[in-house]
Backbone bond lengths (Angstrom), bond angles and torsions (degrees), N, CA, C in turn:
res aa  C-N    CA-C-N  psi(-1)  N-CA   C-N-CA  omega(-1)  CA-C   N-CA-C  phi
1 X - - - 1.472 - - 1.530 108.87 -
2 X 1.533 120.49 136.73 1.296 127.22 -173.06 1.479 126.31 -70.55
3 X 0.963 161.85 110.66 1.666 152.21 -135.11 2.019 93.54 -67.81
4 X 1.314 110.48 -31.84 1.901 109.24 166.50 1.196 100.01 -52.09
5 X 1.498 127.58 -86.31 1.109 119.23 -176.82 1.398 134.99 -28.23
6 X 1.400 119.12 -50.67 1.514 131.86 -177.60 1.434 108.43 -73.33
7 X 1.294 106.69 -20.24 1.966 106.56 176.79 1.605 96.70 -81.62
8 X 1.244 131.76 -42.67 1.464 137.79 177.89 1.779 113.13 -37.44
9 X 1.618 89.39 -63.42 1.441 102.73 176.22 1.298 136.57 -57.77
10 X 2.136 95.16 -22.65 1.367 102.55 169.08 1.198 113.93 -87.61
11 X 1.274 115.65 2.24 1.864 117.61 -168.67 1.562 91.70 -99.11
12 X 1.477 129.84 -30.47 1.252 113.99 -168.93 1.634 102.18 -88.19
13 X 1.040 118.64 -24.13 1.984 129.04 175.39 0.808 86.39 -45.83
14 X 1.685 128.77 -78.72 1.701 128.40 -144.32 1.430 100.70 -61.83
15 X 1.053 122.46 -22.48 1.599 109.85 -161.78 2.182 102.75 -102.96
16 X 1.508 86.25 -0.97 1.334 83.09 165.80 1.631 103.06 94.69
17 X 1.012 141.61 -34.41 1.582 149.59 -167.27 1.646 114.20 -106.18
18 X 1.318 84.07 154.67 1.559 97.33 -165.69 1.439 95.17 -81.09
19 X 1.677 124.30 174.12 2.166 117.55 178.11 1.403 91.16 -66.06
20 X 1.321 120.58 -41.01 2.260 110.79 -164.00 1.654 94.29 -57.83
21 X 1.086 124.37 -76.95 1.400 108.69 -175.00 1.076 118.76 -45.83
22 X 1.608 131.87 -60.03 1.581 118.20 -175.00 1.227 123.11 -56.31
23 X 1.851 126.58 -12.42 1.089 121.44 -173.38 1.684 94.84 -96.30
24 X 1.232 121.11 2.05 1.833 125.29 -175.05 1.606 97.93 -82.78
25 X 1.763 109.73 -52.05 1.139 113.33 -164.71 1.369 95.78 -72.32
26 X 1.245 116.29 -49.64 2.005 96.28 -179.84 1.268 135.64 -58.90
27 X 1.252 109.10 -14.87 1.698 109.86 177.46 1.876 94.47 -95.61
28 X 1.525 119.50 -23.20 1.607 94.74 162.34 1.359 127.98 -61.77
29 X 1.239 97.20 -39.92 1.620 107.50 171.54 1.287 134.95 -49.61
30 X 1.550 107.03 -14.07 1.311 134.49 -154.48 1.850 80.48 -107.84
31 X 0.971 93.17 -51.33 1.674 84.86 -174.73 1.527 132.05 -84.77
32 X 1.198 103.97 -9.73 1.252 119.41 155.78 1.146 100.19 -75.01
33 X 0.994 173.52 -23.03 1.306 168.18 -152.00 1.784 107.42 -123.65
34 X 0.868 140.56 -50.63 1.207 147.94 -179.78 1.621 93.03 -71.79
35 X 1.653 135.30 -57.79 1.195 108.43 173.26 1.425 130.74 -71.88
36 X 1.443 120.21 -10.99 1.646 124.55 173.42 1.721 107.72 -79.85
37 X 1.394 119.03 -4.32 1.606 120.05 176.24 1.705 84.93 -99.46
38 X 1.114 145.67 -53.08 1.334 147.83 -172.34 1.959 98.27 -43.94
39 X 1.132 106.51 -51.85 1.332 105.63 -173.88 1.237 125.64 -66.44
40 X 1.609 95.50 -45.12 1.776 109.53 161.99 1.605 114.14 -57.69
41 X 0.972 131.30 -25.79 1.559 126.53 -179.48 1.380 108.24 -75.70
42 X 1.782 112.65 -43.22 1.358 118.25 -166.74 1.083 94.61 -59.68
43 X 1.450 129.93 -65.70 1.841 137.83 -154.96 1.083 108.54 -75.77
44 X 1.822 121.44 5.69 1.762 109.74 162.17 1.635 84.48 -108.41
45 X 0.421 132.63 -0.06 1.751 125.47 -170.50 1.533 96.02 -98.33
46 X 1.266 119.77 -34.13 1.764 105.53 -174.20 1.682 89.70 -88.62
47 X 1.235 128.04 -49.15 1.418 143.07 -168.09 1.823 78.67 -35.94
48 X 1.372 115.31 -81.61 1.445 107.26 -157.73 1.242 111.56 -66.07
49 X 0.906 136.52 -7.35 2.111 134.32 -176.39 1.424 94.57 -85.07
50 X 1.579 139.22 -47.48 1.027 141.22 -179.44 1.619 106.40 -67.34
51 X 1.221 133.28 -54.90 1.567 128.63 169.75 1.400 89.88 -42.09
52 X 1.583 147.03 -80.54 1.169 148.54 -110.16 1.558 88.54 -67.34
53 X 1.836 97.42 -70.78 1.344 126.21 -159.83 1.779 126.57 -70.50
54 X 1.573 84.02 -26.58 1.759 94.18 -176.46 1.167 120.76 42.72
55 X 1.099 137.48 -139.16 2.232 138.69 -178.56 1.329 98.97 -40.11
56 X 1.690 124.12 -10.59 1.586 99.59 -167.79 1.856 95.11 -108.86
57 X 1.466 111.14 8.04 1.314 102.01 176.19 1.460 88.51 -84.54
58 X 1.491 140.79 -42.22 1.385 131.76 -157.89 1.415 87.32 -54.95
59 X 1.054 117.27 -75.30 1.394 137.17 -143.26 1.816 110.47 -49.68
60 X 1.473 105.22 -55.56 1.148 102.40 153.33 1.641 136.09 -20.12
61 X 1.681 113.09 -62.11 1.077 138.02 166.30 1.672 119.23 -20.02
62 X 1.815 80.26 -67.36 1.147 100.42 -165.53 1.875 120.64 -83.26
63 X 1.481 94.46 10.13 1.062 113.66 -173.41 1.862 114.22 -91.91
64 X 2.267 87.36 -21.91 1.486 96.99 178.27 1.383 102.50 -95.74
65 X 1.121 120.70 6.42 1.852 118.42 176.78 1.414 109.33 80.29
66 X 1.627 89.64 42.02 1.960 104.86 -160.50 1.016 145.13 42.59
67 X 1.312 113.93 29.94 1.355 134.80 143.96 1.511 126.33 -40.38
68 X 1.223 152.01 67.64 1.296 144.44 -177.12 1.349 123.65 -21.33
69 X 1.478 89.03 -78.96 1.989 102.64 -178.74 1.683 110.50 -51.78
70 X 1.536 115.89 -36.01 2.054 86.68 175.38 0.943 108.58 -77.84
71 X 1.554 133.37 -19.17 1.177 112.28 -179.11 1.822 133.52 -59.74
72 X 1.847 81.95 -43.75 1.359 85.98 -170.93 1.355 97.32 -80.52
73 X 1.638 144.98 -8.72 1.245 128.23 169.33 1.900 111.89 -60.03
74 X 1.706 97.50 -38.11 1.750 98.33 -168.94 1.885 100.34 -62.23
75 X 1.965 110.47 -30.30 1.990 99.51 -177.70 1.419 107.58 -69.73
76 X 0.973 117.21 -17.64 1.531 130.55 -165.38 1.700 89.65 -81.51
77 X 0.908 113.37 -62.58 1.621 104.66 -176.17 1.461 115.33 -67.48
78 X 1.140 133.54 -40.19 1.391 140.68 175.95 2.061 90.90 -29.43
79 X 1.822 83.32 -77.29 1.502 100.71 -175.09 1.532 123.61 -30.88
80 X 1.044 124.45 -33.16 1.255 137.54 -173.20 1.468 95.27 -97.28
81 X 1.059 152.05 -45.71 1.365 142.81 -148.68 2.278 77.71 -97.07
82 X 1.020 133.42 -55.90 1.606 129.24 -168.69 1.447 97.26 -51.23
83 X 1.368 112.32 -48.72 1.520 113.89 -160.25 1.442 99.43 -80.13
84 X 1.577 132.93 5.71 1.281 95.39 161.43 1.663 105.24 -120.20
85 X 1.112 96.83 37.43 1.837 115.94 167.39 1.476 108.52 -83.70
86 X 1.134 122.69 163.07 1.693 135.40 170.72 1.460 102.85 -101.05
87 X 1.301 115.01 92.27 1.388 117.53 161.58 1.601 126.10 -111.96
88 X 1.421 83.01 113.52 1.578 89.34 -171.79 1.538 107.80 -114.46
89 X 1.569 108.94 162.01 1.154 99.45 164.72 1.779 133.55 -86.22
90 X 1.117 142.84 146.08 1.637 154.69 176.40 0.945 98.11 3.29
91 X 1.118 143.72 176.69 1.528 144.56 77.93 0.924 140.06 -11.62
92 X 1.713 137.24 160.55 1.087 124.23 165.96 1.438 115.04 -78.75
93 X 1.209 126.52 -31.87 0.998 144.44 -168.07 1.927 109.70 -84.08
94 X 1.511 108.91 -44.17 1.218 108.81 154.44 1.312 121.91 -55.17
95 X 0.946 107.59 -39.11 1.779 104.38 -152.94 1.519 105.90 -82.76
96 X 2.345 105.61 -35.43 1.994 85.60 156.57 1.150 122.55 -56.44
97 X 1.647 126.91 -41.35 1.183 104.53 -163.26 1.520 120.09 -66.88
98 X 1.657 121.18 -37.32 1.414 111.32 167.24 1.485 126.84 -50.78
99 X 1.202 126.95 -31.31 1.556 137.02 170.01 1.259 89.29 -61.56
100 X 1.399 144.64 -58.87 1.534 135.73 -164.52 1.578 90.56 -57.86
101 X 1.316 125.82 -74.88 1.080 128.61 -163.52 1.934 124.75 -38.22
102 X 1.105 103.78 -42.45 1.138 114.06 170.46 1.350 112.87 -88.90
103 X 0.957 133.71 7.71 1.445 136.01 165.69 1.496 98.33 -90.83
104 X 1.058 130.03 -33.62 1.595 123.42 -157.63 1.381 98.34 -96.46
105 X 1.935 120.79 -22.20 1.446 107.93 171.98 1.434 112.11 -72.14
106 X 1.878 105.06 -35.47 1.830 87.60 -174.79 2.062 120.77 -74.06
107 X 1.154 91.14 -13.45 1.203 107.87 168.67 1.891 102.72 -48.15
108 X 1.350 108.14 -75.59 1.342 125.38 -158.60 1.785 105.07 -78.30
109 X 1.297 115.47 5.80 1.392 121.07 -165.43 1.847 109.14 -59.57
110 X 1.390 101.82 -47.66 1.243 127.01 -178.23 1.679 115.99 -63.23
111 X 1.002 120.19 -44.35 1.308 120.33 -165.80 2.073 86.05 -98.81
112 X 1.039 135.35 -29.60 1.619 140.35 172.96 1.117 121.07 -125.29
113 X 1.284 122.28 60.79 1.541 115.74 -178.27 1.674 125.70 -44.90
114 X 1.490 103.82 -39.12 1.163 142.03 -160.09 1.827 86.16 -61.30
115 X 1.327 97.06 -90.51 1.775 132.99 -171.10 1.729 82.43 -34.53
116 X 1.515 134.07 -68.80 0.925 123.43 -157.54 1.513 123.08 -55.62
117 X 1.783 127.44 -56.02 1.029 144.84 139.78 1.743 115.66 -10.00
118 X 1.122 93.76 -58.55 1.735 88.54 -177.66 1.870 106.32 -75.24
119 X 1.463 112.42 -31.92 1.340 107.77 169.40 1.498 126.77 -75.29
120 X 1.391 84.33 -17.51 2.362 84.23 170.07 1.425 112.82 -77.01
121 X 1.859 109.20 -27.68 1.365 105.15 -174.29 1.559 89.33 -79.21
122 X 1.097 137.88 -81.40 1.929 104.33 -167.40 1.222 143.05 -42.59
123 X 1.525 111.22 -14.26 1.813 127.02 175.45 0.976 99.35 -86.55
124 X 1.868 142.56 -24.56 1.429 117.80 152.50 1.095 112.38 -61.72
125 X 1.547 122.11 -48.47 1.474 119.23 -174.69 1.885 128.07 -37.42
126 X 1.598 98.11 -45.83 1.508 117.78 173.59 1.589 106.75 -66.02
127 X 1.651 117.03 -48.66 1.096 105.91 -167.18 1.424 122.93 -72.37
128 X 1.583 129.06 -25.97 1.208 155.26 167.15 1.951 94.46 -54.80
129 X 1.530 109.31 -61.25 1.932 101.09 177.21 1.573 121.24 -61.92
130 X 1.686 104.74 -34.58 1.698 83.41 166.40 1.832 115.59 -92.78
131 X 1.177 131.08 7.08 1.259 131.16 152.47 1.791 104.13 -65.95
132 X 1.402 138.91 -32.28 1.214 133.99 149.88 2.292 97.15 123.33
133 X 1.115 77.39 17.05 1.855 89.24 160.33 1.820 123.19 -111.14
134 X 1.724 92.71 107.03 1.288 120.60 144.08 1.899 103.54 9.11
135 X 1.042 126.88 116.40 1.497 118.29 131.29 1.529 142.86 -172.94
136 X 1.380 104.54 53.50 1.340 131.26 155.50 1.553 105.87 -39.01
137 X 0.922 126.30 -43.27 1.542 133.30 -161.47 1.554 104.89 -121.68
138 X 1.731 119.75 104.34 1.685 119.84 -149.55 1.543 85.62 -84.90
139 X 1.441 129.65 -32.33 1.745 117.10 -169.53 1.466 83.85 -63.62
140 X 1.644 116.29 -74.98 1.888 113.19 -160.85 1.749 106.21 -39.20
141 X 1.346 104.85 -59.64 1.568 107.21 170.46 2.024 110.86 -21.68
142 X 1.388 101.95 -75.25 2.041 93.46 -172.21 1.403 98.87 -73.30
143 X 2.106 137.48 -12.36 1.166 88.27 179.33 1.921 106.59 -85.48
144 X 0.576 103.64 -16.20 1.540 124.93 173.52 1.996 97.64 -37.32
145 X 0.956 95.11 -75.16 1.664 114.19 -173.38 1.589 100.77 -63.74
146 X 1.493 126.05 -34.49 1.123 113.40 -173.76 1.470 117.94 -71.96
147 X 1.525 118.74 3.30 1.158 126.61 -172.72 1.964 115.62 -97.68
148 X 1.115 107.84 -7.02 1.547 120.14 160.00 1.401 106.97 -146.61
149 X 1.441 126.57 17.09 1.520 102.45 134.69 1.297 110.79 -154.41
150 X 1.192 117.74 110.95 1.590 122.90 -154.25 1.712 105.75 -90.34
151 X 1.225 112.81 -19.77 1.435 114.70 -158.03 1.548 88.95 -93.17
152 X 1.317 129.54 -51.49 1.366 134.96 -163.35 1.850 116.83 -76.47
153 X 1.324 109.22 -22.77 1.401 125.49 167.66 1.321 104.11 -48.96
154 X 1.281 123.34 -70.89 1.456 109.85 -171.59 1.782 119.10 -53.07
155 X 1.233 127.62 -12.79 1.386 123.46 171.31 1.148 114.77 -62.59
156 X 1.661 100.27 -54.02 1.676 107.42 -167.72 1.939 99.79 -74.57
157 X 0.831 113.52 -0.59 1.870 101.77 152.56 1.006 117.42 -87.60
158 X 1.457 109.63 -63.50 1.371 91.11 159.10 1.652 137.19 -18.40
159 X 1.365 103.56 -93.79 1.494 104.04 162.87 1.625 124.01 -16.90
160 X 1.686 104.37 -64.40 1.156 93.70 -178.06 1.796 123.69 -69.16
161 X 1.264 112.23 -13.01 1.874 108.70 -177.40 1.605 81.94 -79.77
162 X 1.434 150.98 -44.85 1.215 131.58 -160.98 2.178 98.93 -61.70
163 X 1.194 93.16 -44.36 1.660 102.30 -169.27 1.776 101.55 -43.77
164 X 1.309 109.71 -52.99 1.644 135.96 -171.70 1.841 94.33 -37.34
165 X 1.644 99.15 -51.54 1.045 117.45 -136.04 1.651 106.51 -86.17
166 X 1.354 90.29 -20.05 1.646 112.27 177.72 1.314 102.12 -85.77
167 X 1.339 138.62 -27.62 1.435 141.53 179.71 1.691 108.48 -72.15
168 X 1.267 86.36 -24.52 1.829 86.95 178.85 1.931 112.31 -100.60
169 X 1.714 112.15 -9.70 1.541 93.01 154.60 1.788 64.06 100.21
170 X 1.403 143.19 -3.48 1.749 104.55 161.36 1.911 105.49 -143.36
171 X 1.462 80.49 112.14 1.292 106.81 -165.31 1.868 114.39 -158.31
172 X 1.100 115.45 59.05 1.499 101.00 177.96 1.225 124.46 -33.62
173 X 1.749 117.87 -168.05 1.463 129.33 -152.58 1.653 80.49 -98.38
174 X 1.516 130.64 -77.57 1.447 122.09 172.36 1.402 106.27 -37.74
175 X 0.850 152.03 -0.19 1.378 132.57 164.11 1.450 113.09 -101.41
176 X 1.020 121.76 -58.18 1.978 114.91 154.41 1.881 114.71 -30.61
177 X 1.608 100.65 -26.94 1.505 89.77 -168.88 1.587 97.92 -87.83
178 X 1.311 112.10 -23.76 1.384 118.12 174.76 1.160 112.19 -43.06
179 X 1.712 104.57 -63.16 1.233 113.54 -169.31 2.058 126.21 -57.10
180 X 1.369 85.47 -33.58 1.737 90.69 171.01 1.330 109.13 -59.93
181 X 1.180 139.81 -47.14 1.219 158.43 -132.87 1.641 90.13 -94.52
182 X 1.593 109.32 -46.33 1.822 108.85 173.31 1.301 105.76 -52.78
183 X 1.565 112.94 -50.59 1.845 106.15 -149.55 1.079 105.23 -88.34
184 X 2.027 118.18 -19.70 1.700 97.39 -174.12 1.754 96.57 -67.69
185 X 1.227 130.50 -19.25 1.488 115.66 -169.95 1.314 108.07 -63.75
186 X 1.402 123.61 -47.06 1.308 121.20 -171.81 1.836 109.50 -75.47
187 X 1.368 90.25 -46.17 1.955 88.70 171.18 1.855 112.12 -40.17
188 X 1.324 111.99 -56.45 1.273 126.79 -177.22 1.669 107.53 -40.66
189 X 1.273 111.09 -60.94 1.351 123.21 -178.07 1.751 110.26 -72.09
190 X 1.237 121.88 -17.90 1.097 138.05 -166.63 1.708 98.76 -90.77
191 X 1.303 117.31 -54.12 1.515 109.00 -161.18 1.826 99.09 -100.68
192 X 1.280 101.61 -6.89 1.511 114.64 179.07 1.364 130.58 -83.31
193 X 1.418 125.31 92.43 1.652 128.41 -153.39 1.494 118.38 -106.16
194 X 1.375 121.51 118.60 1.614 105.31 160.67 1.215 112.54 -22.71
195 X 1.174 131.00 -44.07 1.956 123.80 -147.20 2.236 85.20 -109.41
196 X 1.391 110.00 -1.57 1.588 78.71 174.38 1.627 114.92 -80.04
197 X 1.160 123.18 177.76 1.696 143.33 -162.11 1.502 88.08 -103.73
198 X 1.283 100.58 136.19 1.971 134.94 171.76 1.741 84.64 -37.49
199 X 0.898 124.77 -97.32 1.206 132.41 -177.70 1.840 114.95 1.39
200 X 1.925 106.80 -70.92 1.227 106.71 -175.94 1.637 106.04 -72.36
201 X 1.517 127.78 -9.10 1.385 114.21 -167.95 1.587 99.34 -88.33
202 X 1.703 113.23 -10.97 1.424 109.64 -167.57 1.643 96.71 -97.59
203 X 1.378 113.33 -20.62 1.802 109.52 163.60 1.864 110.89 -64.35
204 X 0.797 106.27 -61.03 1.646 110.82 161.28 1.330 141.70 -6.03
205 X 1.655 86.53 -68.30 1.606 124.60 165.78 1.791 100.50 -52.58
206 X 1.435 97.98 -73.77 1.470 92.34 -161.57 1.393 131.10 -87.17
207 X 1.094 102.40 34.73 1.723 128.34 -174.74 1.361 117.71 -74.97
């Protein structure tokens, strides 16, 4: 017997156990440990999807019939499919003309509620394509958007099921006003940039 070996045997004596057990308890140990880092990853991994996403992590959720893990696999994918989009912010030159544009619907809201509503839902539509988001497809479109702006997504559904709803002839006048009231939030946040100039945030403002 090798003096390794015989030091082994004396290490498993002192501790009282034969090598089959001590080598049982070390690979539990091993797994206790490998699943208590598993847990720690999960609960920073939901911790940050919920900061990111906020009401749209619930919602998500509840979208898997409360299921956790698809959900947070479907934010996890959003994220990855946005982030390899080109999202930039406006122009300067874009971004007056959308402030013009939406100035001339709330202008005209009153005398066309109708006409106006259906024209905010495509001037988000435009303004969301030169911000450099996808939206042929209005569900992919908000989950798309819900991935850098989680709080304001739910308006523009809003908005848009009122728009749907106006195409079908039932949609009152408070409910068109609703609906403006959805998209300027997201427009606001939409044509509104860290990197824009005092100037365009004070056209914005008073729109």
């Amino acid at each position: 017997m090798s003096t390794h070996e015989e030091t082994n045997i004396m290490n498993t004596t002192i501790l009282g156990l034969n090598p089959t057990i001590a080598i049982m308890l070390a690979v539990i140990v091993v797994a206790i440990i490998v699943v208590g880092a598993t847990l720690v990853y999960q609960r920073r991994k939901s911790r940050a999807l919920k900061s990111r996403f906020g009401p749209e992590y619930a919602r998500a959720i509840e979208a898997q019939g409360g299921a956790v893990s698809p959900a947070e696999a479907e934010l996890q994918a959003r994220t990855r499919r946005v982030d390899a989009f080109h999202i930039h912010p406006l122009t300067a030159v874009d971004r007056d003309h959308y402030v013009e544009s939406w100035r001339w619907l709330q202008t005209n809201f009153v005398d066309n509620p109708k006409v106006a509503v259906t024209r905010a839902d495509e001037l988000l539509g435009q303004v969301m394509t030169a911000r450099g988001y996808p939206v042929a497809n209005f569900d992919q479109a908000s989950a798309d958007l819900s991935v850098n702006h989680p709080i304001v997504v739910e308006n523009y559904r809003s908005a848009h099921e009122i728009a749907v709803r106006l195409e079908r002839g039932d949609a009152s006048t408070e409910d068109l006003r609703q609906a403006m009231i959805h998209y300027r939030r997201l427009f606001d946040e939409l044509v509104a940039d860290a990197k824009a100039d005092a100037k365009a945030e004070a056209v914005v403002a008073a729109a």
